[in-house]
C-alpha positions as CSV (number, residue, x, y, z in Angstrom):
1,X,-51.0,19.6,44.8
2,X,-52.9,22.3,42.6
3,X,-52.4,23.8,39.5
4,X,-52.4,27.5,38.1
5,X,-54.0,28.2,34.8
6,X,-54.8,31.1,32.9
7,X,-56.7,31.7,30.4
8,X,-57.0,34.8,28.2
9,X,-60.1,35.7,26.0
10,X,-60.5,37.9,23.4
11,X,-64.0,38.6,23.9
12,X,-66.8,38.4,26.2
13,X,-70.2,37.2,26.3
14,X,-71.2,40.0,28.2
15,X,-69.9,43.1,30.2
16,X,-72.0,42.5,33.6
17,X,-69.7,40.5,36.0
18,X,-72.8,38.8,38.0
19,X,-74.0,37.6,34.2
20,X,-70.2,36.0,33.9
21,X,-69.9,34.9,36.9
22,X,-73.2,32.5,36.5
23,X,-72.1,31.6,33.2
24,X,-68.5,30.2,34.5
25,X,-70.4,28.3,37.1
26,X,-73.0,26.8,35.2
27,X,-69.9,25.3,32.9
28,X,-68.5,23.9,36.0
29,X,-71.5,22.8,37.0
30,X,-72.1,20.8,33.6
31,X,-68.5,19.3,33.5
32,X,-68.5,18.2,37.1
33,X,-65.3,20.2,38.3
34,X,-66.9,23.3,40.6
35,X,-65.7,21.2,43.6
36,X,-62.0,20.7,42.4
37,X,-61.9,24.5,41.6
38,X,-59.5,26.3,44.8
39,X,-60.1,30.5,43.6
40,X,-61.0,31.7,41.1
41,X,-60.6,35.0,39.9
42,X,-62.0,37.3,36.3
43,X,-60.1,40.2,35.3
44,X,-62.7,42.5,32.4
45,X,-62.1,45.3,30.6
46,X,-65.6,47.9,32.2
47,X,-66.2,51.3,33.3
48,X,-64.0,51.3,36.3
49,X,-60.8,50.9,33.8
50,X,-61.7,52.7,30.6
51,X,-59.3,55.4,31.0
52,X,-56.6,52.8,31.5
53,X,-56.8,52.6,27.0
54,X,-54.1,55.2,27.6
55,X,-51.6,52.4,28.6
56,X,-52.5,49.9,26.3
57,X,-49.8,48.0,23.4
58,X,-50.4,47.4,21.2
59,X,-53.1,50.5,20.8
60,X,-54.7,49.1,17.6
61,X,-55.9,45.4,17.1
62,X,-55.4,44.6,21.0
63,X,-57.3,41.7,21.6
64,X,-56.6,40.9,25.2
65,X,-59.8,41.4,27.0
66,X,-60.1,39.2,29.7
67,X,-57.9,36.9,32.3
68,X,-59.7,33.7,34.3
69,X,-57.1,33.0,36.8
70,X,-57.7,29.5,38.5
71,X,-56.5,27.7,41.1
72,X,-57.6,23.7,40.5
73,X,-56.9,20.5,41.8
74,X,-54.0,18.7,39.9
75,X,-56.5,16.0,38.8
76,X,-58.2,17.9,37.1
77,X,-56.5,17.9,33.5
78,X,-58.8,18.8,30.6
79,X,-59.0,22.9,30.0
80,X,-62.3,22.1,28.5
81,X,-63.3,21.0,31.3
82,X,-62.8,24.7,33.2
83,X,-63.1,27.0,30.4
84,X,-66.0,28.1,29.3
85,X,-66.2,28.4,25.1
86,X,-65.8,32.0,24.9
87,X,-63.4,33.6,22.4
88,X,-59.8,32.1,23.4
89,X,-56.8,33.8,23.0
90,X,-55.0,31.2,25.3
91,X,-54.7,29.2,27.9
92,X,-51.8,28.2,29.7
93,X,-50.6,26.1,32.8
94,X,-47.8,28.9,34.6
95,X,-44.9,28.8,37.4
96,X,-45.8,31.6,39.3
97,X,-43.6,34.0,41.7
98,X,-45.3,36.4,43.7
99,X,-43.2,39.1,44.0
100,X,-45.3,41.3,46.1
101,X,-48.5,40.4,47.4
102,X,-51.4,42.9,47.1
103,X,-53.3,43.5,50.6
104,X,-55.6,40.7,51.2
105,X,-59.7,41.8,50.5
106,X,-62.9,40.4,52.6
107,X,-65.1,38.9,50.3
108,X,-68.2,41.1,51.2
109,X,-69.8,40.8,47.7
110,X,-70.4,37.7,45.5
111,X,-68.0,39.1,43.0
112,X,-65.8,41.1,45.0
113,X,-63.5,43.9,43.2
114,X,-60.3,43.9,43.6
115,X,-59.2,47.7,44.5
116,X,-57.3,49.7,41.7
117,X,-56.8,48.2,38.4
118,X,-54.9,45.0,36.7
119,X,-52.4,45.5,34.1
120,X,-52.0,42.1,32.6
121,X,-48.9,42.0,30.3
122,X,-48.4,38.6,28.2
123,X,-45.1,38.5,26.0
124,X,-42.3,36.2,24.2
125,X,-38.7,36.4,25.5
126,X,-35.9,37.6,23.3
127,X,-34.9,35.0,20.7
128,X,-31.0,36.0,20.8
129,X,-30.6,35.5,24.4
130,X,-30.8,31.7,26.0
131,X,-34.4,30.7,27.7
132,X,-32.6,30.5,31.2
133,X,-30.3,33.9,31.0
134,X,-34.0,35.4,30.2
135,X,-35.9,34.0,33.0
136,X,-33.0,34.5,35.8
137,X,-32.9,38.8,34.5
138,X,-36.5,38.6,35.0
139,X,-36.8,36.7,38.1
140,X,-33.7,38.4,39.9
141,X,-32.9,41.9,38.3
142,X,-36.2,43.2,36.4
143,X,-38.5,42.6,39.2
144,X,-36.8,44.8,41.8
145,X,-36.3,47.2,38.8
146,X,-40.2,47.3,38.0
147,X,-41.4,47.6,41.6
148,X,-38.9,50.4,42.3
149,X,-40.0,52.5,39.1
150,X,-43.9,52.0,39.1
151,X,-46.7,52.6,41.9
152,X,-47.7,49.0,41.9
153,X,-48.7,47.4,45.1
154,X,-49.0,43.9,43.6
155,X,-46.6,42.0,41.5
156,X,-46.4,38.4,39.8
157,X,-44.6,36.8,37.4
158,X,-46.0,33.9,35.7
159,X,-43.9,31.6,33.4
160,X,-45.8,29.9,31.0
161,X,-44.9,26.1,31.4
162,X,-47.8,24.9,28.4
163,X,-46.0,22.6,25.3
164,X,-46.1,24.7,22.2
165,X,-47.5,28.1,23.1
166,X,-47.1,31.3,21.5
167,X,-45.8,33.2,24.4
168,X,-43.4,32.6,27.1
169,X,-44.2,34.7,30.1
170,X,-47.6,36.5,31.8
171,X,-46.9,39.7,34.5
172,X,-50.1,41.1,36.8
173,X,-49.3,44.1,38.0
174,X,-51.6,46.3,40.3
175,X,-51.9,49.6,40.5
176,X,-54.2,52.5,42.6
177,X,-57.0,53.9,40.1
178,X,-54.5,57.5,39.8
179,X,-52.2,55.6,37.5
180,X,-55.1,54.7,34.9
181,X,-54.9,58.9,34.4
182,X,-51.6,60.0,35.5
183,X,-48.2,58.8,34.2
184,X,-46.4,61.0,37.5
185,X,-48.5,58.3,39.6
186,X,-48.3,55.3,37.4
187,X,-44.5,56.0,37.9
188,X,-44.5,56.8,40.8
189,X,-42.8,59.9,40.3
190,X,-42.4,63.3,42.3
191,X,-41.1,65.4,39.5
192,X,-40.4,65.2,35.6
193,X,-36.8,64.5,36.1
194,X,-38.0,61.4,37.9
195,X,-40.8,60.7,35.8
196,X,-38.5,60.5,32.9
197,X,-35.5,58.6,34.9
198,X,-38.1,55.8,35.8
199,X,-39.4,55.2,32.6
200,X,-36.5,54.9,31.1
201,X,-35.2,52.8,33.2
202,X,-38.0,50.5,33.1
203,X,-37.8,50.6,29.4
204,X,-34.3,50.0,29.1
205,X,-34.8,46.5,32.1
206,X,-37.8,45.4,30.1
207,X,-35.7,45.5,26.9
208,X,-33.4,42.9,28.3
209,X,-35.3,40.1,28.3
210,X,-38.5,40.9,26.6
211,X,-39.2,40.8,22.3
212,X,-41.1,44.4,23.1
213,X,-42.8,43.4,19.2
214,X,-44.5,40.4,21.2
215,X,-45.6,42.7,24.2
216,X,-49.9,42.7,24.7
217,X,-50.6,45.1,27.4
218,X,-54.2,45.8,29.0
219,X,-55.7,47.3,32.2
220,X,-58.7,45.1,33.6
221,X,-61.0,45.1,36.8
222,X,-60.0,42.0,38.8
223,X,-63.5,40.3,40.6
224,X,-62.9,37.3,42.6
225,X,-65.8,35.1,42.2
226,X,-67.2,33.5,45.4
227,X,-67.2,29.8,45.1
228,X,-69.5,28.7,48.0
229,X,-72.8,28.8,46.2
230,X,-74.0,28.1,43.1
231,X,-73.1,24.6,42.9
Protein backbone atom coordinates (compact mmCIF):
# COMPACT_ATOMS: atom_id res chain seq x y z
CA UNK A 1 0.00 0.00 0.00
CA UNK A 2 1.40 3.62 -0.77
CA UNK A 3 0.53 6.90 -0.10
CA UNK A 4 0.05 10.17 -2.29
CA UNK A 5 1.33 13.46 -0.82
CA UNK A 6 1.63 16.75 -2.08
CA UNK A 7 3.30 19.41 -1.01
CA UNK A 8 3.10 23.02 -2.19
CA UNK A 9 5.90 25.66 -1.65
CA UNK A 10 5.81 29.09 -1.76
CA UNK A 11 9.30 29.49 -2.64
CA UNK A 12 12.31 27.95 -3.85
CA UNK A 13 15.86 27.60 -3.00
CA UNK A 14 16.82 27.87 -6.39
CA UNK A 15 15.48 27.98 -10.06
CA UNK A 16 17.92 25.15 -11.58
CA UNK A 17 16.04 21.74 -11.44
CA UNK A 18 19.44 19.57 -11.21
CA UNK A 19 20.41 22.03 -7.96
CA UNK A 20 16.71 20.83 -6.53
CA UNK A 21 16.80 17.72 -7.49
CA UNK A 22 20.15 17.07 -5.31
CA UNK A 23 18.79 19.04 -2.59
CA UNK A 24 15.51 16.68 -2.29
CA UNK A 25 17.80 13.73 -2.37
CA UNK A 26 20.29 14.64 0.06
CA UNK A 27 17.09 15.25 2.57
CA UNK A 28 16.10 11.79 1.88
CA UNK A 29 19.29 10.67 2.19
CA UNK A 30 19.72 12.29 5.83
CA UNK A 31 16.25 11.01 7.08
CA UNK A 32 16.63 7.49 5.80
CA UNK A 33 13.43 7.33 3.44
CA UNK A 34 15.08 7.54 -0.46
CA UNK A 35 14.26 3.72 -0.53
CA UNK A 36 10.55 4.00 0.60
CA UNK A 37 10.04 6.87 -1.95
CA UNK A 38 7.94 5.06 -5.30
CA UNK A 39 8.05 8.56 -7.94
CA UNK A 40 8.54 11.45 -7.44
CA UNK A 41 7.82 14.23 -9.38
CA UNK A 42 8.71 18.64 -9.07
CA UNK A 43 6.51 20.95 -10.78
CA UNK A 44 8.61 24.91 -10.91
CA UNK A 45 7.59 27.91 -12.02
CA UNK A 46 11.05 28.65 -15.04
CA UNK A 47 11.51 29.88 -18.52
CA UNK A 48 9.60 27.25 -20.28
CA UNK A 49 6.24 28.64 -18.44
CA UNK A 50 6.66 32.24 -17.96
CA UNK A 51 4.11 33.32 -20.37
CA UNK A 52 1.73 31.03 -18.57
CA UNK A 53 1.39 34.50 -15.69
CA UNK A 54 -1.38 35.22 -18.15
CA UNK A 55 -3.57 32.45 -16.50
CA UNK A 56 -2.70 32.89 -13.12
CA UNK A 57 -5.50 33.76 -9.92
CA UNK A 58 -5.07 35.19 -8.12
CA UNK A 59 -2.70 37.72 -10.32
CA UNK A 60 -1.32 39.60 -7.30
CA UNK A 61 0.14 37.99 -4.05
CA UNK A 62 0.06 34.32 -5.79
CA UNK A 63 2.24 32.32 -3.74
CA UNK A 64 1.94 28.89 -5.28
CA UNK A 65 5.26 28.23 -6.79
CA UNK A 66 5.98 24.81 -6.58
CA UNK A 67 4.26 21.07 -6.31
CA UNK A 68 6.45 17.80 -5.00
CA UNK A 69 4.23 15.07 -5.92
CA UNK A 70 5.27 11.73 -4.08
CA UNK A 71 4.43 8.47 -4.19
CA UNK A 72 5.78 6.69 -0.69
CA UNK A 73 5.45 3.73 1.11
CA UNK A 74 2.50 3.71 3.73
CA UNK A 75 5.09 3.32 6.57
CA UNK A 76 6.47 6.08 6.02
CA UNK A 77 4.44 8.72 8.17
CA UNK A 78 6.32 11.82 9.18
CA UNK A 79 6.18 14.74 6.28
CA UNK A 80 9.33 15.89 7.76
CA UNK A 81 10.75 13.14 7.04
CA UNK A 82 10.11 13.75 2.89
CA UNK A 83 9.94 17.38 2.75
CA UNK A 84 12.64 19.25 2.54
CA UNK A 85 12.36 22.82 4.76
CA UNK A 86 11.73 25.12 2.02
CA UNK A 87 8.97 27.74 2.23
CA UNK A 88 5.57 25.55 2.84
CA UNK A 89 2.45 26.48 1.77
CA UNK A 90 1.12 22.95 2.41
CA UNK A 91 1.21 19.66 2.47
CA UNK A 92 -1.45 17.17 2.19
CA UNK A 93 -2.11 13.33 2.00
CA UNK A 94 -4.91 13.25 -1.29
CA UNK A 95 -7.49 10.57 -2.88
CA UNK A 96 -6.65 10.86 -6.31
CA UNK A 97 -8.78 10.12 -9.59
CA UNK A 98 -7.04 10.21 -12.75
CA UNK A 99 -9.32 11.29 -15.12
CA UNK A 100 -7.20 11.17 -18.06
CA UNK A 101 -3.80 10.01 -18.15
CA UNK A 102 -1.18 12.09 -20.01
CA UNK A 103 1.07 9.90 -22.50
CA UNK A 104 3.58 8.03 -20.68
CA UNK A 105 7.45 9.80 -21.15
CA UNK A 106 10.99 7.63 -21.28
CA UNK A 107 13.07 8.85 -18.71
CA UNK A 108 16.05 9.80 -20.98
CA UNK A 109 17.31 12.61 -18.65
CA UNK A 110 17.95 12.66 -14.83
CA UNK A 111 15.22 15.10 -14.48
CA UNK A 112 13.03 14.43 -17.27
CA UNK A 113 10.36 17.29 -18.41
CA UNK A 114 7.21 16.59 -18.72
CA UNK A 115 5.94 18.00 -22.31
CA UNK A 116 3.64 21.15 -22.20
CA UNK A 117 2.96 22.81 -18.98
CA UNK A 118 1.10 22.06 -15.42
CA UNK A 119 -1.67 24.03 -14.30
CA UNK A 120 -1.92 23.15 -10.68
CA UNK A 121 -5.31 24.57 -9.24
CA UNK A 122 -5.73 24.15 -5.23
CA UNK A 123 -9.18 25.44 -3.86
CA UNK A 124 -11.96 25.15 -0.88
CA UNK A 125 -15.49 23.80 -1.84
CA UNK A 126 -18.54 25.86 -1.50
CA UNK A 127 -19.55 26.33 2.14
CA UNK A 128 -23.54 26.34 1.29
CA UNK A 129 -23.57 23.12 -0.42
CA UNK A 130 -22.90 19.57 1.64
CA UNK A 131 -19.10 18.07 1.37
CA UNK A 132 -20.45 15.02 -0.57
CA UNK A 133 -22.99 16.88 -3.13
CA UNK A 134 -19.60 18.88 -3.81
CA UNK A 135 -17.24 16.06 -4.47
CA UNK A 136 -19.97 13.78 -6.52
CA UNK A 137 -20.49 17.37 -9.19
CA UNK A 138 -16.83 17.28 -9.27
CA UNK A 139 -16.12 13.70 -9.61
CA UNK A 140 -19.15 12.89 -12.10
CA UNK A 141 -20.33 16.16 -13.95
CA UNK A 142 -17.29 18.82 -13.82
CA UNK A 143 -14.78 16.56 -15.01
CA UNK A 144 -16.32 15.60 -18.34
CA UNK A 145 -17.31 19.37 -18.47
CA UNK A 146 -13.47 20.52 -18.04
CA UNK A 147 -11.98 17.97 -20.46
CA UNK A 148 -14.63 18.82 -23.13
CA UNK A 149 -13.98 22.69 -22.88
CA UNK A 150 -10.10 22.87 -22.52
CA UNK A 151 -7.04 21.36 -24.66
CA UNK A 152 -5.86 19.37 -21.75
CA UNK A 153 -4.43 16.04 -22.40
CA UNK A 154 -3.94 15.12 -18.71
CA UNK A 155 -6.38 15.38 -15.98
CA UNK A 156 -6.53 14.60 -12.01
CA UNK A 157 -8.46 15.26 -9.31
CA UNK A 158 -6.95 15.15 -5.92
CA UNK A 159 -9.10 15.29 -2.72
CA UNK A 160 -7.40 16.41 0.05
CA UNK A 161 -7.94 13.71 2.88
CA UNK A 162 -5.26 15.82 5.64
CA UNK A 163 -7.21 16.62 9.30
CA UNK A 164 -7.54 20.33 9.51
CA UNK A 165 -6.32 21.89 6.24
CA UNK A 166 -7.17 25.05 4.62
CA UNK A 167 -8.22 23.65 1.40
CA UNK A 168 -10.36 20.87 0.26
CA UNK A 169 -9.43 19.83 -3.26
CA UNK A 170 -5.97 19.94 -5.67
CA UNK A 171 -6.63 19.68 -9.90
CA UNK A 172 -3.35 18.98 -12.37
CA UNK A 173 -4.21 19.78 -15.47
CA UNK A 174 -1.92 19.47 -18.63
CA UNK A 175 -1.83 21.40 -21.42
CA UNK A 176 0.44 21.71 -24.93
CA UNK A 177 2.82 24.82 -24.61
CA UNK A 178 0.12 26.89 -27.31
CA UNK A 179 -2.25 27.38 -24.41
CA UNK A 180 0.35 29.22 -22.14
CA UNK A 181 -0.21 32.10 -25.19
CA UNK A 182 -3.45 31.46 -26.75
CA UNK A 183 -6.81 31.37 -25.04
CA UNK A 184 -8.45 29.85 -28.70
CA UNK A 185 -5.99 26.80 -27.78
CA UNK A 186 -6.19 26.75 -24.10
CA UNK A 187 -9.95 26.29 -24.94
CA UNK A 188 -9.69 24.42 -27.35
CA UNK A 189 -11.69 26.50 -29.54
CA UNK A 190 -12.06 26.86 -33.47
CA UNK A 191 -13.81 30.18 -33.45
CA UNK A 192 -14.93 33.05 -30.98
CA UNK A 193 -18.37 31.82 -30.70
CA UNK A 194 -16.77 28.70 -29.33
CA UNK A 195 -14.16 30.34 -27.50
CA UNK A 196 -16.69 32.16 -25.61
CA UNK A 197 -19.34 29.13 -25.29
CA UNK A 198 -16.47 27.02 -23.61
CA UNK A 199 -15.47 29.43 -21.16
CA UNK A 200 -18.43 30.09 -20.01
CA UNK A 201 -19.33 26.94 -19.61
CA UNK A 202 -16.42 26.01 -17.69
CA UNK A 203 -17.02 28.99 -15.63
CA UNK A 204 -20.48 28.45 -14.93
CA UNK A 205 -19.40 24.07 -13.92
CA UNK A 206 -16.54 25.41 -11.82
CA UNK A 207 -18.93 27.70 -10.00
CA UNK A 208 -20.94 24.77 -8.72
CA UNK A 209 -18.85 23.30 -6.51
CA UNK A 210 -15.90 25.58 -6.10
CA UNK A 211 -15.58 29.03 -3.50
CA UNK A 212 -13.88 30.71 -6.80
CA UNK A 213 -12.55 33.49 -3.68
CA UNK A 214 -10.47 30.30 -2.48
CA UNK A 215 -9.17 29.45 -6.07
CA UNK A 216 -4.89 29.55 -6.44
CA UNK A 217 -4.06 28.95 -9.94
CA UNK A 218 -0.43 28.54 -11.52
CA UNK A 219 1.31 27.06 -14.65
CA UNK A 220 4.53 25.02 -13.68
CA UNK A 221 7.15 22.77 -15.54
CA UNK A 222 6.63 19.21 -14.32
CA UNK A 223 10.38 17.18 -14.04
CA UNK A 224 10.27 13.75 -12.85
CA UNK A 225 13.22 13.16 -10.79
CA UNK A 226 15.06 9.81 -11.46
CA UNK A 227 15.32 7.86 -8.35
CA UNK A 228 17.92 5.21 -9.15
CA UNK A 229 21.02 7.09 -8.22
CA UNK A 230 22.01 9.31 -5.70
CA UNK A 231 21.31 7.28 -2.85
Amino acid sequence: MSLTLKCLFEQLPSDNIADLAEQLKQHWRLHGTGQSIVSACLAIEDSAVADGSRWRRPREGNNLKALLSLQVEAEVLETEQLVPPWPLLGAYSVDTTEVLSPAPVRQTAPQQRTPGSLQVCLFRLRPDITREDALDYWRRDHAAIACATQSTFGYRQHVITSANTEYDGLVEEYFPDGALTSAEIFFDSKNPQQLAEHIAQLTASSSRFIDMKSLRVNHLSEYKIDLTTGY
